[in-house]
C-alpha positions in Angstrom: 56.6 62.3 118.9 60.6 62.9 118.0 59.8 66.7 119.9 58.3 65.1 123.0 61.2 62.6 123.7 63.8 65.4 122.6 62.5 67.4 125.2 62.3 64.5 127.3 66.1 64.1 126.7 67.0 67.4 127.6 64.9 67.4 130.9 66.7 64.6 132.1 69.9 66.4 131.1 68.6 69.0 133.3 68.6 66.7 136.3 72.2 65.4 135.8 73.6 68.9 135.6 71.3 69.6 138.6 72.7 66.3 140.4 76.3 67.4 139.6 75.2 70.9 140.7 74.7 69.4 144.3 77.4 67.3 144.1 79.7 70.3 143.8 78.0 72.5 146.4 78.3 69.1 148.9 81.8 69.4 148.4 82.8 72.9 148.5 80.9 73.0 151.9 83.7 70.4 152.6 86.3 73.0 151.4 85.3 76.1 153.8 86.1 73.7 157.2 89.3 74.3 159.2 89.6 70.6 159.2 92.4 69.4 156.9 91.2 66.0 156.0 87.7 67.4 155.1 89.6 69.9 153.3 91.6 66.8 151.6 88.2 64.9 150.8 87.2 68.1 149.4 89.3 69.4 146.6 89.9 65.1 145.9 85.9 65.2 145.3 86.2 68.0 142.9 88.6 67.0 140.6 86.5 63.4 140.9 83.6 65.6 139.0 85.9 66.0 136.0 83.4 63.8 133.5 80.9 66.0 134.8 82.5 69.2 134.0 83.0 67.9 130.4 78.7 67.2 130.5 78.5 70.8 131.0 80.9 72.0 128.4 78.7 69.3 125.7 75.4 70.7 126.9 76.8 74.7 126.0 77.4 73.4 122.7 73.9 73.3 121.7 74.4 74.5 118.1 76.1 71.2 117.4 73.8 68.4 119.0 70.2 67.5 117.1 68.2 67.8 120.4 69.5 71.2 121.4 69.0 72.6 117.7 65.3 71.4 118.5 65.0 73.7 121.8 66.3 76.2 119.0 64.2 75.7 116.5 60.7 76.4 119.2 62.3 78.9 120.9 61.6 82.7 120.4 65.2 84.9 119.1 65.1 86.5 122.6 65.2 82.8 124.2 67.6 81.4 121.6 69.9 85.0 122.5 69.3 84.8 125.8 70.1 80.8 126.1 73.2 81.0 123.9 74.4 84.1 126.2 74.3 82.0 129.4 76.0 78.8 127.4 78.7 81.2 126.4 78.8 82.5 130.8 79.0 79.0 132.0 81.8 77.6 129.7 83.7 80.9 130.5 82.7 79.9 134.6 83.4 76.4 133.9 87.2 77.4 132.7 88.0 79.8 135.4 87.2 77.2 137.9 88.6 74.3 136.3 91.6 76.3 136.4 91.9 77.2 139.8 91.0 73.6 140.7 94.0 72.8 138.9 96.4 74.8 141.0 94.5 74.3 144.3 96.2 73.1 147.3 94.5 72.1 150.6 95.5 75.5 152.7 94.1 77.7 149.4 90.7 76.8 148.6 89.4 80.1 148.8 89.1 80.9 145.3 87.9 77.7 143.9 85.0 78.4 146.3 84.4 81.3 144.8 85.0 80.4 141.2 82.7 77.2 142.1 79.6 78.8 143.6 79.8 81.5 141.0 79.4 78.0 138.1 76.8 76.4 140.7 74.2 79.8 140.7 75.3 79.8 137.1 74.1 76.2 136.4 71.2 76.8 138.3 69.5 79.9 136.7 70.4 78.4 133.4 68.4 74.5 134.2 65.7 77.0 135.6 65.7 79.7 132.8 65.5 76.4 129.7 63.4 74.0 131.6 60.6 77.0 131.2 61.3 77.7 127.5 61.0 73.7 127.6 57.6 73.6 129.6 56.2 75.6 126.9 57.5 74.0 123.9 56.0 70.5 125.6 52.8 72.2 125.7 52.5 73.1 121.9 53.9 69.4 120.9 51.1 67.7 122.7 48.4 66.8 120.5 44.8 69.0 121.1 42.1 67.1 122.7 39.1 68.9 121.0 36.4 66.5 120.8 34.7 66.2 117.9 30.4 66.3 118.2 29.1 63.2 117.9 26.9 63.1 114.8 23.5 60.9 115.3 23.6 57.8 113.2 21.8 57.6 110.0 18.8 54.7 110.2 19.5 52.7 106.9 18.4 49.0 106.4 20.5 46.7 106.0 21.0 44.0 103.2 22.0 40.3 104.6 24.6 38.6 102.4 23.7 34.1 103.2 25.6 33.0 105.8 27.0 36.3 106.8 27.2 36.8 110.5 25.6 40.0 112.3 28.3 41.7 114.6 26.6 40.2 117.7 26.7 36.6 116.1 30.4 37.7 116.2 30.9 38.9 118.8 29.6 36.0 120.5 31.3 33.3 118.6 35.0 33.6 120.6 38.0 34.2 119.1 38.6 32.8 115.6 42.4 32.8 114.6 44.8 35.7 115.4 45.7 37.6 112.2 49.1 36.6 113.3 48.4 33.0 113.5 46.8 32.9 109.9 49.1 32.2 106.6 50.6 34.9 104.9 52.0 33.8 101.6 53.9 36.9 100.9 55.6 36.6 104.5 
């Protein structure tokens, strides 16, 4: 159950990095306009992402969160390598372009385009590249559903106690008191 909803967690960690993915490709389309305003509204939208950019520096340091250290703990060496390579690519992509974006003005955009769409394909090979190490790992959490045969019933008689009821007599009768409802001294 705790591997389910930890893999739940991370899928929907997936989708806000995905989100923010969009949200920065939305805006450097802004930036590659000959229009000065859109070019304005651009870079401003950028640096507005600045809580995201610290999501993605928190989701590369999987080592040092429980729900990551679970993806780590299911996946093969060459997924854990292979994972910990790209989270050590993207916080190197995520500097470079938090840097130009620093220094950016509204006539030189260039390069944060660049340094932007490089983190975007980044971002998105990385979601893509987990969420299948993370489709698997679901698959072996969920419980089997072998069926067990059903065995025929043994034909014993059956001994009366007085006034005991048979399960039809019960059935029948309506609801007696809720467990909840009855007294329970040691409550």
């Amino acid at each position: 159950m705790a591997l389910r909803a930890r893999v739940e967690y991370l899928r929907r960690e997936h989708k806000g990095l995905l989100k923010l993915v969009e949200r920065m490709e939305a805006a450097l389309a802004l930036a590659s306009q000959e229009d000065i305003a859109k070019r304005e509204d651009s870079l401003a939208r950028l640096r507005a992402l600045e809580a995201g950019f610290h999501g993605i520096a928190e989701h590369c340091h999987a080592e040092e969160r429980i729900v990551e250290s679970t993806y780590h703990a299911h996946a093969s060496k060459k997924e854990r390598v292979k994972n910990d390579e790209q989270h050590r690519q993207i916080l190197q992509k995520l500097g470079a372009f938090r840097d130009e974006l620093q220094f950016a003005t509204v006539d030189r955009l260039h390069d944060v385009c660049v340094s932007g769409n490089d983190l975007a394909g980044m971002l998105r090979t990385h979601v893509t590249d987990e969420s299948k190490v993370l489709d698997r790992i679901a698959r072996k959490a969920q419980p089997s559903r072998k069926r067990k045969p059903i065995r025929a019933a043994k034909q014993t008689s059956r001994v009366t106690l007085p006034g005991a009821r048979s399960a039809r007599e019960r059935a029948h009768a309506g609801p007696g008191i809720s467990y909840l409802m009855e007294d329970h001294p040691e409550l």
